[in-house]
C-alpha positions in Angstrom: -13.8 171.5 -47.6 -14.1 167.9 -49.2 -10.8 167.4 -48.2 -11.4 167.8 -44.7 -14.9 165.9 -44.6 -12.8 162.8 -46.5 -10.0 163.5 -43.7 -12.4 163.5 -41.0 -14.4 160.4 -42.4 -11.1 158.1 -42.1 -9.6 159.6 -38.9 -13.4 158.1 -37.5 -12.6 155.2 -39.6 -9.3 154.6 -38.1 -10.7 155.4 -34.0 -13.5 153.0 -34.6 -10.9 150.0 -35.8 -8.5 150.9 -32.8 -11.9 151.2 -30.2 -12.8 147.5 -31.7 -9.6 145.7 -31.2 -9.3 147.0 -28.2 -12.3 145.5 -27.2 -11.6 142.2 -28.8 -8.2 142.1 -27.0 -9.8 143.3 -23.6 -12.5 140.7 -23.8 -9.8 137.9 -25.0 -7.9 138.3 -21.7 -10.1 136.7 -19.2 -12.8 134.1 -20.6 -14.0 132.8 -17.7 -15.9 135.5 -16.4 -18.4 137.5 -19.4 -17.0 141.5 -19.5 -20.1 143.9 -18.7 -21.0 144.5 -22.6 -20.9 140.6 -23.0 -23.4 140.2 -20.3 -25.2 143.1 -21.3 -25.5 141.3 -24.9 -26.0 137.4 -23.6 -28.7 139.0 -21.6 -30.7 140.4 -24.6 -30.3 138.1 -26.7 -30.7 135.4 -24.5 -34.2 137.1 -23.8 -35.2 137.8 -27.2 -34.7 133.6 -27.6 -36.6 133.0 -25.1 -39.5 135.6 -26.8 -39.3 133.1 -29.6 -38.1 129.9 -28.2 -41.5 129.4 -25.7 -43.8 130.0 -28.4 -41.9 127.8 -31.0 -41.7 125.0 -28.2 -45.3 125.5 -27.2 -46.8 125.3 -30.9 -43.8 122.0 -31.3 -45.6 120.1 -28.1 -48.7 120.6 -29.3 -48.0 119.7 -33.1 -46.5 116.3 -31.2 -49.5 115.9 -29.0 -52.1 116.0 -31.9 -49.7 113.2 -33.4 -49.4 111.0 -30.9 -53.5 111.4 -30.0 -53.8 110.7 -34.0 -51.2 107.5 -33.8 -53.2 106.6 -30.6 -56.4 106.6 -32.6 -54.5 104.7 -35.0 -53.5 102.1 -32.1 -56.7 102.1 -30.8 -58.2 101.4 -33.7 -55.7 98.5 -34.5 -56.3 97.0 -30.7 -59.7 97.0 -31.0 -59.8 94.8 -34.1 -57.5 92.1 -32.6 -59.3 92.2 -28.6 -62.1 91.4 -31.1 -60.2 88.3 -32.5 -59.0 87.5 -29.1 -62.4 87.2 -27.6 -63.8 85.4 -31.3 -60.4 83.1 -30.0 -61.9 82.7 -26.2 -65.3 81.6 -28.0 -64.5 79.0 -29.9 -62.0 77.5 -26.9 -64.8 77.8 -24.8 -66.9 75.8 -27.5 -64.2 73.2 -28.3 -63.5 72.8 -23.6 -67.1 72.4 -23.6 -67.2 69.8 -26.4 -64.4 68.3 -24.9 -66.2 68.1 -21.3 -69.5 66.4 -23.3 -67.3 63.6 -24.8 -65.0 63.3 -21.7 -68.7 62.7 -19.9 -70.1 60.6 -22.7 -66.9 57.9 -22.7 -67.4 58.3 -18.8 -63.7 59.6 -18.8 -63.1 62.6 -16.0 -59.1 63.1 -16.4 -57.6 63.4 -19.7 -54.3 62.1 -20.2 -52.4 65.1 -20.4 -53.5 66.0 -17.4 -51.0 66.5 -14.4 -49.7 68.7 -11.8 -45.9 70.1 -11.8 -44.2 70.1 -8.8 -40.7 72.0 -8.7 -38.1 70.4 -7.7 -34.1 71.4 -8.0 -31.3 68.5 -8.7 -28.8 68.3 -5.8 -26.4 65.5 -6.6 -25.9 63.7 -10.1 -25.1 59.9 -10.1 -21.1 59.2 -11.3 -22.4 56.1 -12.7 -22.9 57.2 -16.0 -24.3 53.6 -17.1 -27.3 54.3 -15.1 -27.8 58.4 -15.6 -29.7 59.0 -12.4 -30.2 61.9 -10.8 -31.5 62.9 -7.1 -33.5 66.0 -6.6 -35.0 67.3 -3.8 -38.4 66.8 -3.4 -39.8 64.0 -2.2 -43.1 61.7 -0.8 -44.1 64.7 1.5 -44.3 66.5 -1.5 -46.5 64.5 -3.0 -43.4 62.7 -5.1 -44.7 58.8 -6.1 -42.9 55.9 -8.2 -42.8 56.2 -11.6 -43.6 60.2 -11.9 -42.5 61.9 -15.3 -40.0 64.2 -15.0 -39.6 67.3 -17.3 -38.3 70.7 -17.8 -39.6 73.2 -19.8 -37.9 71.7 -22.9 -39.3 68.4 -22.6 -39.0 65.2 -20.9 -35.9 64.0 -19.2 -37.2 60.7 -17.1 -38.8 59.1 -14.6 -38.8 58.5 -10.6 -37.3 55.1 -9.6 -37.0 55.5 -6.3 -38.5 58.1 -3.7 -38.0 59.2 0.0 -39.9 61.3 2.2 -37.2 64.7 1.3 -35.9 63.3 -1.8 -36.6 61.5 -5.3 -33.9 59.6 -7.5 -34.9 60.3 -10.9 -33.6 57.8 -14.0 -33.0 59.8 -17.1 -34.1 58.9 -21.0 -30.5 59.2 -21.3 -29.8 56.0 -19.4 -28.5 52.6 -21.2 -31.3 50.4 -18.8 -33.4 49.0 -22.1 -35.8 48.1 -19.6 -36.7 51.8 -19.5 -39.2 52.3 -22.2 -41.7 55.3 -22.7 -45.0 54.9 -25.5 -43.9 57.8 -28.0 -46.2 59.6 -31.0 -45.0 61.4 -33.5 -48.2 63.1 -34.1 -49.4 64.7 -37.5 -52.7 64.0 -39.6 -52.3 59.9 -38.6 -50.5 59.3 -35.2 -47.1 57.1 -35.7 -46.7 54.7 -32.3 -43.6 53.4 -31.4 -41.2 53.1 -28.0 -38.7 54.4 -26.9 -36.4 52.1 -26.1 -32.3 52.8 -25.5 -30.0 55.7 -26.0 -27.0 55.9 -28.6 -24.4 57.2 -26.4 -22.3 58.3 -29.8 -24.9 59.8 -31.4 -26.1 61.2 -28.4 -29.7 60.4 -29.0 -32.7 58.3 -28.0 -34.0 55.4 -30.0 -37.9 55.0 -31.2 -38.7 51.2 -32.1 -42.1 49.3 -32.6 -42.5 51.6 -35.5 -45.3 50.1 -38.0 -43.4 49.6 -40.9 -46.6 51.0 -43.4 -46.0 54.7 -42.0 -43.7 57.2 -43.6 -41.8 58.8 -41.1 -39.5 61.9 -41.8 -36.9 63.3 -40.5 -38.0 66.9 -38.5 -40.9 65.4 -37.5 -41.8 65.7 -33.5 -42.1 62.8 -31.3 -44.2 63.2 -27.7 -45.2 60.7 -25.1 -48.9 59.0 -26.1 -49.6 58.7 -22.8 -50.7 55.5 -23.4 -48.3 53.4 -20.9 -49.7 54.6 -18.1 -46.8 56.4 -16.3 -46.2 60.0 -18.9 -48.9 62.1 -19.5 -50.1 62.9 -23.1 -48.1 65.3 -24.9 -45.1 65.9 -23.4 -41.9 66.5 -26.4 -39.5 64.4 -26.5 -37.4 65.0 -29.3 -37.1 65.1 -33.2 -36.2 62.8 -35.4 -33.0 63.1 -37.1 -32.6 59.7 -38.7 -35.6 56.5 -39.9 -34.1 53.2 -40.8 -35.6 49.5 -40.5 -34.7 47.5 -37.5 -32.6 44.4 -37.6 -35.3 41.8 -38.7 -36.4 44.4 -41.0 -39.9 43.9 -40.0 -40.4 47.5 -38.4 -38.5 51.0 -38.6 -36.8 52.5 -35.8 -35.7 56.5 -35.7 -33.4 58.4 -34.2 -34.6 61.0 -32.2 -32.4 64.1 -31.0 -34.0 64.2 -27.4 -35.6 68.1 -26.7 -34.0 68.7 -23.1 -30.4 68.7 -22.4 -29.9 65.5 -19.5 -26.1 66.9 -19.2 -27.6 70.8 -17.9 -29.9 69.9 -15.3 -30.7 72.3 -12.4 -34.3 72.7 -11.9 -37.2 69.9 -13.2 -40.5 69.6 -12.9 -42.0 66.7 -11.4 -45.6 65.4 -13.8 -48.3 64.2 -11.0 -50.9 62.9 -13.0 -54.3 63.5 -11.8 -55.3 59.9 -13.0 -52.7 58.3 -11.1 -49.5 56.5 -12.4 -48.7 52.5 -12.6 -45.7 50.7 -11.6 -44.0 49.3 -13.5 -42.6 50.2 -17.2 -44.4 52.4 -19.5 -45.1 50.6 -23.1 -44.8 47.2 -21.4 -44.4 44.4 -24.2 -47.2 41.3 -23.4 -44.7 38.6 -22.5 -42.5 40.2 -21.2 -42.2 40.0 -17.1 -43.3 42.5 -15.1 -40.7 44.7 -14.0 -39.5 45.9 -10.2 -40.9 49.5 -8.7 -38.0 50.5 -10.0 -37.8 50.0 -13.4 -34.9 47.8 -13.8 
């Protein structure tokens, strides 16, 4: 009787091993299409995940939302602390505009230097002489274009008009080798340094500041902007950096070397400075002595 049951236990044994191949094999042959019992089983246990998976995703999305409403309290938090430096910020500007307005009022001066108003222009022809480094752009007296406007880019300042038509200006730049072209620099810091610019080193590639008081210590890094004391460039407007202080000829005053802030070689679009308090003819920095110079700066 053992015999048999042992007998009978591995002739099952044996059927069961033959009925899974064959099911292996049969479900090897095509898989493209799922057999019956595979669908059967993707089915179930495609809904049991599901059981499990909307529940786990559920509790997941709300786990993440009570972050990010924490991390939002958090950010709130952190914006509310610098909107209050911001408007602390918009105080004291308002205090130091209104301070300025009182002394503006008190000198019985209504336009500050720096002020102006930018009209766009783009450059649509570039002189081949490069002795004289003018460009023409295309804006012009209907425009509101007058003699002697700065012109800048966002960088910094590039020149000056020198001669103007109703559709088009011509536009001298820094860049040029006219000496006659001068513009009243500052390098500004905790007492101002005056001086001119006056010239352009075509082999260093940079401008040349002059008139330099001999008493100040200039360094090299140091920003230089138009005073606005000339007359024709508003206050403030970069210029360059200087790269280089020596003494001038007679060794009486220093001159610098300045790297100029906007590239005169890339010029497509410029801004042309209209100062609210008008512009003069003539040269800006003009020397007492010297005679007075055309409309067009030459």
């Amino acid at each position: 009787m053992p015999r048999f049951f042992s007998n009978k236990r591995l002739i099952l044994l044996l059927v069961g091993v033959i009925v899974l191949v064959a099911l292996i094999s049969f479900s090897l042959k095509d898989r493209q299409n799922a057999t019956l019992p595979e669908q059967i089983v993707k089915d179930v246990v495609g809904f049991g995940q599901s059981l499990f998976s909307k529940p786990a995703h559920y509790i997941t999305g709300t786990l993440d939302k009570i972050d990010g409403i924490l991390n939002t309290y958090e950010e709130n938090k952190h914006l509310k602390a610098r909107l209050k430096e911001y408007a602390s910020t918009q105080a004291e500007l308002a205090d130091v505009k209104a301070d300025n307005e009182k002394l503006r009022e008190i000198v019985g001066k209504k336009d500050s230097l720096r002020d102006y108003e930018p009209i766009q222009a783009t450059v649509i022809s570039r002189n081949p002489d490069q002795w004289e480094e003018k460009i023409i752009i295309d804006q012009g007296s209907v425009e509101g274009v007058e003699l002697n406007m700065a012109v800048i880019t966002a960088n910094g300042l590039v020149g000056k008009v020198v001669l103007v038509t109703p559709f088009t200006s011509t536009v001298e730049l820094l860049s040029t080798e006219n000496r006659n072209f001068r513009v009243a620099a500052v390098i500004p810091g905790e007492e101002a340094i005056f001086g001119l610019i006056e010239g352009f080193d075509p082999a260093r590639g940079e401008l040349i500041m002059k008139r330099i008081d001999s008493n100040f210590d200039v360094k090299e890094g140091q920003k230089v902007e138009s005073s606005g004391l000339g007359g024709i460039f508003p206050k403030g407007l970069l210029i360059g950096e200087v790269t280089e202080v020596s003494t001038d000829d007679f060794g009486l005053t220093k001159l610098a070397y300045i790297r100029p802030a906007a590239d005169f070689s890339m010029l497509a679009h410029v801004m042309v400075a209209k100062r609210s308090s008008g512009v003069t003819s003539g040269t800006d920095g003009k020397v007492a002595g010297e005679d007075e110079e055309g409309e067009d700066g030459s």
